[in-house]
C-alpha positions in Angstrom: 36.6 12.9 -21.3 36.4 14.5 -18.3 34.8 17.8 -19.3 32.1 16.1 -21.3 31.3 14.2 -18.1 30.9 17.6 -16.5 29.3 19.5 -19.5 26.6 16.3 -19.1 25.7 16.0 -15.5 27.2 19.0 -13.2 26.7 21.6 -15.5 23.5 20.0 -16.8 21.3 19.6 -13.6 17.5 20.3 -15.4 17.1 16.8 -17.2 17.7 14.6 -14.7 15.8 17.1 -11.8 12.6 16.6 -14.3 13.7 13.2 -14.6 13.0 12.3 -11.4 10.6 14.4 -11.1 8.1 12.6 -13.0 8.3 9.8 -10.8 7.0 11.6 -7.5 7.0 15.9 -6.3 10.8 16.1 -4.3 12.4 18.6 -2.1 15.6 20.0 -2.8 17.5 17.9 -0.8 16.3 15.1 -1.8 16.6 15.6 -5.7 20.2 16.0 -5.1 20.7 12.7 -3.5 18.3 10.6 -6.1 20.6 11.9 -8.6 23.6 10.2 -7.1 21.9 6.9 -5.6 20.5 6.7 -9.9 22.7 8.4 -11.7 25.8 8.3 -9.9 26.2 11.7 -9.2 25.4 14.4 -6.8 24.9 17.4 -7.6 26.4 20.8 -6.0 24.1 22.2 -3.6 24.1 26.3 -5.1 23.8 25.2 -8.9 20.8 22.9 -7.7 19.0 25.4 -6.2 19.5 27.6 -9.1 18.4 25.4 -11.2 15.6 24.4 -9.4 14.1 28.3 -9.1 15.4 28.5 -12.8 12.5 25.5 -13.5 10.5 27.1 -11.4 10.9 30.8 -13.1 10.3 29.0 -16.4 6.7 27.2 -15.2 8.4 23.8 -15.9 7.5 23.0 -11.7 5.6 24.4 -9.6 6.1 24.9 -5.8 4.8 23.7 -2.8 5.3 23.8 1.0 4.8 20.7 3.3 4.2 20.9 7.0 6.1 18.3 8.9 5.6 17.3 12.3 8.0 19.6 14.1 10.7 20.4 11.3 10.4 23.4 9.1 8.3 23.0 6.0 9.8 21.7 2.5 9.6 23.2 -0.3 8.9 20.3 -2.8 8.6 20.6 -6.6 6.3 19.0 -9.4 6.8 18.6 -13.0 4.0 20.5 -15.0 3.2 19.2 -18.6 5.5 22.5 -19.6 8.4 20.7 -18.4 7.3 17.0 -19.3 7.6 18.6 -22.6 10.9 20.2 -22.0 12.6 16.8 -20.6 10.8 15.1 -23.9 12.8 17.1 -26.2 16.3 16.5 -24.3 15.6 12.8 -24.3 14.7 13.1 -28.3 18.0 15.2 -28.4 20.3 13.3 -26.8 18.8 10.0 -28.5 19.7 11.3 -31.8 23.3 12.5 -30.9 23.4 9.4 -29.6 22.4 7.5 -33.0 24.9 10.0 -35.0 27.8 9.6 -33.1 26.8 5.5 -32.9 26.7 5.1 -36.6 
């Protein structure tokens, strides 16, 4: 049980990054800990970041920098319909596994 928990979330990240995604853009940082406070969860810090300029590589988010007063800018992501798409077909997958295994 334990390596399909880790086949599903850590080695997994996309689904849930677009899943919060669609909520509101996110920095890196903060994607990770949304994941754990709603998912229960955090993710490691390299694979996130992998995966994040993996999304990004693929157009399923696009980039943006934010000034902050002081601080560095953020680099925060944003869903495009590319990956609204792409998280659509995971939830549609994972639905039907779902139903099959349920039955």
């Amino acid at each position: 049980m334990a390596r399909i928990k880790r086949k599903t979330t850590t080695e997994m990240i996309w689904p849930y990054f677009l899943k919060l995604l669609q909520e509101r853009p996110m920095y890196g940082y903060e994607l990770r800990q949304e994941t754990q406070k709603r998912f229960g969860w955090k993710p490691p810090t390299v694979t996130s970041y992998l995966v994040l300029y993996s999304l990004e590589k693929g157009g399923y988010v696009t980039v943006s920098w934010k000034e902050q007063r002081g601080k560095p800018a953020r680099k925060y992501y944003k869903i495009t319909k590319k990956g609204e798409d792409l998280l659509q077909e995971a939830i549609d997958y994972f639905k039907e596994t779902y139903t099959k295994l349920a039955a």
